[in-house]
C-alpha positions in Angstrom: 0.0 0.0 0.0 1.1 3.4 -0.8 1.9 5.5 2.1 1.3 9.1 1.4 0.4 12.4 4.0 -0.1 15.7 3.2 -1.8 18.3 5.3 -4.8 19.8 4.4 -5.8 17.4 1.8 -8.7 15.1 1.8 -7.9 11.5 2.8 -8.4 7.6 3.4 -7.3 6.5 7.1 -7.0 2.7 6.3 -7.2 0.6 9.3 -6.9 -3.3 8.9 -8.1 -6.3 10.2 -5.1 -6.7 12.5 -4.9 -3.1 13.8 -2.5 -1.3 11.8 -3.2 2.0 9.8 -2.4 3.6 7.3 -2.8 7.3 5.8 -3.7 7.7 2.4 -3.7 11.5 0.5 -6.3 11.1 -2.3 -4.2 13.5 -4.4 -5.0 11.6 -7.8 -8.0 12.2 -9.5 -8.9 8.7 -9.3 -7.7 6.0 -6.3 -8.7 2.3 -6.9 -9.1 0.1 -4.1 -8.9 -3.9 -4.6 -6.8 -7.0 -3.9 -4.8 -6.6 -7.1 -0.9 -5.0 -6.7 -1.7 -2.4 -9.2 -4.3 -1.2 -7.0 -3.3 2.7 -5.1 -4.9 1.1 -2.1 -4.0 -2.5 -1.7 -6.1 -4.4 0.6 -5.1 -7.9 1.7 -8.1 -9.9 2.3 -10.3 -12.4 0.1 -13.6 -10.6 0.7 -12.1 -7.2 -1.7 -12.5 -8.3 -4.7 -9.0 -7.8 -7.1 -10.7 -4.2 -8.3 -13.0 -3.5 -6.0 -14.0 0.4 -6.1 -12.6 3.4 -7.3 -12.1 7.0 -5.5 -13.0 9.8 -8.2 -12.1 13.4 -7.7 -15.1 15.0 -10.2 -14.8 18.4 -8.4 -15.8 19.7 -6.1 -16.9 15.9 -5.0 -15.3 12.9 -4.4 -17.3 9.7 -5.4 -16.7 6.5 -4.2 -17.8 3.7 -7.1 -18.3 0.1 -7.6 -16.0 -1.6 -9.5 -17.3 -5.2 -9.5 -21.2 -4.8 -9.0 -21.0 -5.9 -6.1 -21.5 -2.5 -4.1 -19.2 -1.1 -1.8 -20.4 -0.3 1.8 -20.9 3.0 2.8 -22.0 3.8 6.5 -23.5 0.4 6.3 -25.5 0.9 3.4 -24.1 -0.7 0.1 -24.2 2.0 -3.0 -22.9 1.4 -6.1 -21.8 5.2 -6.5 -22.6 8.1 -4.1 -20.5 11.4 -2.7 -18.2 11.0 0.1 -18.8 13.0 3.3 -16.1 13.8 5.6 -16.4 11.0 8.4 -18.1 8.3 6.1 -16.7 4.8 6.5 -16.1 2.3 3.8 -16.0 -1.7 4.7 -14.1 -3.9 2.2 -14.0 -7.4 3.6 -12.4 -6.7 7.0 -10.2 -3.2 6.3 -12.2 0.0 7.4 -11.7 3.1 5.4 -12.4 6.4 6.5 -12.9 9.4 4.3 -12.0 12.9 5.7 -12.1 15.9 3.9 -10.4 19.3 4.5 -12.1 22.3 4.9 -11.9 23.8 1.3 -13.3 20.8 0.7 -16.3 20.8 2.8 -17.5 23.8 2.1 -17.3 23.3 -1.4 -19.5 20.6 -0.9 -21.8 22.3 1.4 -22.3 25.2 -1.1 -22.7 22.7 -4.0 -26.0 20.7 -2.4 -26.8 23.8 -0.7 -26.5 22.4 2.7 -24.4 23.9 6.3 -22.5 21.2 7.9 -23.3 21.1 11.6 -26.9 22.1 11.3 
């Protein structure tokens, strides 16, 4: 997995099944997730499937989508494509992601559904 930290940017916190974390930046306009070594996000476990999901930057939003049909899980709910909130959680097989954006970020969301974090 590649290891990568930069303040200020939005980002995966990639805890796995035995504990450790990792940090990834989501600098690249798209970040697949899967079993497969050519994945940016390698995840070590028989339930991701080899190309699981992929992280899209199509600004201001980042969109998580399903790779494989199978759905990815999102806050428990399994979408095939929806925008990532700061503080959602992603489940593949036994790895929890967690998506945090900065604040740039955020309120470029906000102002693009029209809605004020916190309220």
């Amino acid at each position: 997995m590649r290891e990568r930290y930069t303040c200020g940017m939005p980002m995966l916190f990639v805890e796995s099944p035995m504990g450790t974390a990792d940090v990834i930046d989501l600098e690249d306009d798209r970040t697949t997730i899967g079993r497969a070594p050519d994945n940016l996000v390698v995840l070590d476990d028989l339930g991701v499937s080899r190309w699981h999901a992929a992280i899209e930057h199509c600004r201001p939003f980042f969109i998580v989508k399903d790779l494989q049909k199978r759905g990815v899980s999102v806050n428990g709910k399994v979408v095939h494509a929806r925008a990532l909130f700061s503080g959602d959680i992603l489940n593949f097989g036994g790895y929890r992601l967690r998506f945090v954006g900065d604040r740039d970020y955020e309120e470029a969301v906000a102002e693009a559904v029209h809605f004020t974090p916190g309220r």
